[in-house]
Structure formats: structure tokens, C-alpha cells
N, C-alpha and C positions, 0 to 999 in steps of 0.2 A: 561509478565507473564512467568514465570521458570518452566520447565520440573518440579522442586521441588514440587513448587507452585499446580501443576495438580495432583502431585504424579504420573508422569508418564513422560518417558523421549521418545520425539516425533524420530521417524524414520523418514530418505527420505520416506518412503515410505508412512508412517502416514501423514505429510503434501502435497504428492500429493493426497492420497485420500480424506482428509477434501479440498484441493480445487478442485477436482473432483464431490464432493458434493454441495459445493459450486454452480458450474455453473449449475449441474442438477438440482437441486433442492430438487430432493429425488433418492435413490437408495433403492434393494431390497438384501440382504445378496448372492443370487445371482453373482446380477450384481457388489458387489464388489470382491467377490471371483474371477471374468471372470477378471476385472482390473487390481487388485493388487497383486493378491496372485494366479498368473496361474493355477485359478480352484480349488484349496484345499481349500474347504470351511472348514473342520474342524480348519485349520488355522485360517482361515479370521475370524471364529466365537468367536475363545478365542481372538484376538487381537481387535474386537469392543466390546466384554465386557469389555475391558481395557478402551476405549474410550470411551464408556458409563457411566463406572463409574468415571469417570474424569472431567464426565458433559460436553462431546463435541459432544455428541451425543443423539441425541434420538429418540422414536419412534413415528409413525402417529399412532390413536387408529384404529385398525382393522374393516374393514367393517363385513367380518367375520371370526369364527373362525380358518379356514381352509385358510386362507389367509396369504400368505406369510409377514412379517415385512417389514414395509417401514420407513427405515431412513433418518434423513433431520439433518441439523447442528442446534444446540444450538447457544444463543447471545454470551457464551462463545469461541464457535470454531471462530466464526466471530471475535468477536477483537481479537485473537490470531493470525489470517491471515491476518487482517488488521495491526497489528503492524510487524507482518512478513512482508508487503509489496506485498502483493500477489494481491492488485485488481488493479496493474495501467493499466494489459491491457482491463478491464471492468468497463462500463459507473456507473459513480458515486453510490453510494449506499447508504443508510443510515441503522442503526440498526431497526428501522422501516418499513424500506424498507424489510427485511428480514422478519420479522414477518408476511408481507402479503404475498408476493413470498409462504409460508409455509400454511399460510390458503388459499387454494384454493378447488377449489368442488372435486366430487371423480374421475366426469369426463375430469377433467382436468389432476390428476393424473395418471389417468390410460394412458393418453395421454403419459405424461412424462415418465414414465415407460417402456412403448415399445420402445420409443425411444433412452432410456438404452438399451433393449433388443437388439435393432439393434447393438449399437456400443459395446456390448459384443459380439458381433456375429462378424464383425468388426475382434477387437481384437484376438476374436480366431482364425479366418479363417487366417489372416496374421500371427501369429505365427506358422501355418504348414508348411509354406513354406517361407522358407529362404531369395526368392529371394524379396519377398515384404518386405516394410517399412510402417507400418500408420505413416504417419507426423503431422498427424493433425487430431483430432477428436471434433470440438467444437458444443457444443448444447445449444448457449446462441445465441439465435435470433437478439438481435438489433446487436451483432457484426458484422452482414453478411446480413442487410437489404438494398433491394435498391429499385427503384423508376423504374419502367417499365409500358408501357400500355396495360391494358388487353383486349380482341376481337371486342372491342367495341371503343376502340379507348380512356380509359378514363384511365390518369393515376392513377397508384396506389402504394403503399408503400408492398412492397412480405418481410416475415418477415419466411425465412426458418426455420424449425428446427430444422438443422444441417448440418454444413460444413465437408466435408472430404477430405484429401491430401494423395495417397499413391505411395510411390514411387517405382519402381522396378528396380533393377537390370539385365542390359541384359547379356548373355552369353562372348559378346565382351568387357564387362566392362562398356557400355554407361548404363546412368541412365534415367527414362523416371517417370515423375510424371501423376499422373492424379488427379483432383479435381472433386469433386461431392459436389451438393445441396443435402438435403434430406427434403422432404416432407413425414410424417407418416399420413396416412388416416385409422383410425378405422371404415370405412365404414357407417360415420356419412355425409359425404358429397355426393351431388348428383354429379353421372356426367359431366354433364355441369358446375359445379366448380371447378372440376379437370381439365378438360381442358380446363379452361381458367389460372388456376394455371400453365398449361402445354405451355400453349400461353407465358404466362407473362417471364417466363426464355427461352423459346425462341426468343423472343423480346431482352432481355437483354441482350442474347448472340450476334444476330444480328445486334443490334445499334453498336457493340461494347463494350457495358457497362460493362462488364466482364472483358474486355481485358487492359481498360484502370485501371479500379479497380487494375488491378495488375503489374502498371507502364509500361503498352504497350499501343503505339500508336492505337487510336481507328482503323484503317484497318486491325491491327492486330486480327484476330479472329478467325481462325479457332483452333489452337492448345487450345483454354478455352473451354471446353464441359459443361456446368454445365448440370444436369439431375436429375429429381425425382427419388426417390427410395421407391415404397410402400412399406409399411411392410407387413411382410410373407402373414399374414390372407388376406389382397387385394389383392397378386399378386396371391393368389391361387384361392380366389374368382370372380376373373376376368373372368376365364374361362366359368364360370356362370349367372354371373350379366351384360355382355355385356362392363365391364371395361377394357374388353382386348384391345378394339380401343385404351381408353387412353395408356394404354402397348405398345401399335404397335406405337402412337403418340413420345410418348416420344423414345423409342429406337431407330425410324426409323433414328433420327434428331440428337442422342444426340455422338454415336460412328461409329467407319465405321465396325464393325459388329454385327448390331442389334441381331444375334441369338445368337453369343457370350455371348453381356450384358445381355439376358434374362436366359441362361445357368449359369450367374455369378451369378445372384441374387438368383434361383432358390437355389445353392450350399448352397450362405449365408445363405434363407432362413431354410434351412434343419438344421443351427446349435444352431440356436435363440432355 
């Protein structure tokens, strides 16, 4: 299919958003302004009326009116990236497959969404400062699923909701990555299921499983830290609902300075 064809001639920047869409599933005019277009929304908003009317885009119908637009890809944006070659590094798909991914409940949505919300936050937060790199931002769950046992001793399949890699820059030139799991909780989940979520990539840190996932010998372990990351609304909520233990669980285990990482997330939160 020809730029002609669309009546619209695609940018780099056009085909990272439609496969940034792609893996999310939906974004909000928002979250692609935070992406693609460093925050100018007035930007972002004439260049997806282009993509809209080219039919590679479209809208969810609003819950209500006051509700921001949620955009998810058309069948047409899909075979355009599929004959672009864009899905070999994601498990099989079909155009049906696409069609269900899209109809899902509202509460699932709203799931998805924050979880944009995060990795705009992400994004912005690491472009203030130089010395970071996000290397990796993905929110497509079975690419990063693995097999751990939860508290009880049973195994299980942890199907995170997003992987992150960012790298920094030290003042002497050395380069230092760090990797994060993320887990979003809309404060749907009880306690006791968070931490055993908390259990389970501690486990998989422990076995090794991590370490070897990333072509190191399983005694290799300590340099992999994976860690939850609530979103903003839990980690503030926590101070009230008793979810701060989980807070204290996961940072106590996951870097070597827990006040630090709570100080980090606190920041990120404040940008979401």
C-alpha cells in the first residue's frame, strides 16, 4: 500500500507511532503527544487528523462526554505494518486477532491507559536529563512472561505489564543500565495479591531466572533487579490503605537504596 494510495506520505515518525499503537493497544491524544511529538499537542492533533482520515486510525466511542479520545489502529494500519514487517519481533497475530485485542471492557481499558500514562511519564522524565537513555519501553505482556512460584509454593505463569531498560551515563564515561518489571494496580487488587505478585519476581530473581533470561549464567544474579512499579494513585494510596508494606517489600529487595527508589518513583509520579 503507497503513501499515494493513503493520500498521505508516512514519516519515521508516523510508523513508530502506528507500531507504538500497535503494542498498546490504545492511546489517549495525550499519550501520543508525550511520544512522539515532545509534548505539542497542537502538533500531534493536526498530524492524527491526517491519519484518521487515511483510515489508519480511529476512535473508541466515549464513555463520556468529558472524556478524553482513545485511539486504537484500524485493519488498515495493521496490513500496512505487517507488510512493512514490523511484527517479527511479536508472537503471531492474525487480523482477527486485532479486532478482539480492540473490543475489550472499559475496565480493561482504563487499565491500558495508565499504563501509557506511566511510560509518558517515563519518557518525559528522561528527557530532562541528559545523562539517562530509555532503551526500552515495551507494554506487550507475553514478550516478557515467565514461569516463577508464588508463596505457596505453586507455580505460576507472571505476565508483567511492562518491561523497562534505561541506561545512564556516568560522569567518567562508564555506562550503567537498569531494567524494571512493571506492574499497574488501579487499586482493584487485594493486598495479599500484590504480594504475592511481589513474592513471584522475587523468586525469579532468586532462582536466577532473570539472569539467565539475559544470557548469564544462572549464579549470576545480583546485577538483574526486576521491581514493581505502582502507578501514581497506589503509591500515594499506600500511605493509607496499609499498601505501604508492599512499598517497603518491594524496594527493600529490589535496589541498594530503597529511599532513593521511593524518592524516584515519587518524582515520576508527580509528571503522569
Amino acid at each position: 500500500m503507497s503513501g499515494e494510495s493513503l493520500g498521505i506520505e508516512l514519516q519515521p515518525r508516523d510508523w513508530e507511532l502506528l507500531r507504538g499503537l500497535f503494542e498498546s493497544r490504545v492511546m489517549t491524544l495525550a499519550h501520543i503527544a508525550a511520544l512522539y511529538f515532545d509534548g505539542k499537542k497542537p502538533m500531534a492533533t493536526k498530524r492524527l487528523q491526517r491519519l484518521k482520515a487515511a483510515g489508519l486510525l480511529r476512535e473508541r466511542p466515549k464513555m463520556l462526554p468529558t472524556y478524553p479520545s482513545i485511539l486504537f489502529l484500524t485493519k488498515k494500519a495493521f496490513r500496512l505494518l505487517q507488510d512493512h514487517g514490523d511484527f517479527t519481533a511479536y508472537p503471531r497475530i492474525s487480523i482477527n486477532d486485532l479486532d478482539k485485542r480492540a473490543q475489550v471492557s472499559d475496565r480493561t481499558i482504563q487499565h491500558e491507559l495508565q499504563v501509557m500514562d506511566i511510560k509518558a511519564a517515563f519518557v518525559k522524565a528522561v528527557k530532562q536529563d541528559a545523562k539517562y537513555e530509555l532503551m526500552e519501553f515495551s507494554t506487550w505482556p507475553t514478550l516478557y512472561q515467565f514461569d516463577s512460584f508464588d508463596r505457596g509454593g505453586k507455580r505460576i505463569r507472571v505476565q508483567p505489564d511492562g518491561f523497562v531498560r534505561i541506561r545512564e551515563h556516568e560522569q567518567d564515561g562508564g555506562i550503567q543500565e537498569s531494567a524494571f518489571f512493571l506492574e499497574v494496580d488501579r487499586s482493584h487488587e487485594v493486598r495479599e495479591i500484590l504480594a504475592n505478585k511481589a513474592h513471584c519476581y522475587m523468586d525469579y530473581r532468586r532462582s536466577g531466572g532473570y539472569a539467565v533470561r539475559n544470557g548469564n549464567p544462572n549464579s549470576h544474579r545480583q546485577p538483574w533487579s526486576p521491581v514493581q512499579l505502582p502507578h501514581n494513585s497506589i503509591y500515594h494510596d499506600a500511605l493509607s490503605t496499609g499498601r505501604a508494606e508492599v512499598m517497603d517489600l518491594l524496594c527493600g529487595w529490589s535496589c541498594r537504596n530503597p529511599r532513593c527508589l521511593k524518592s524516584n518513583l515519587s518524582s515520576i509520579c508527580e509528571l503522569i
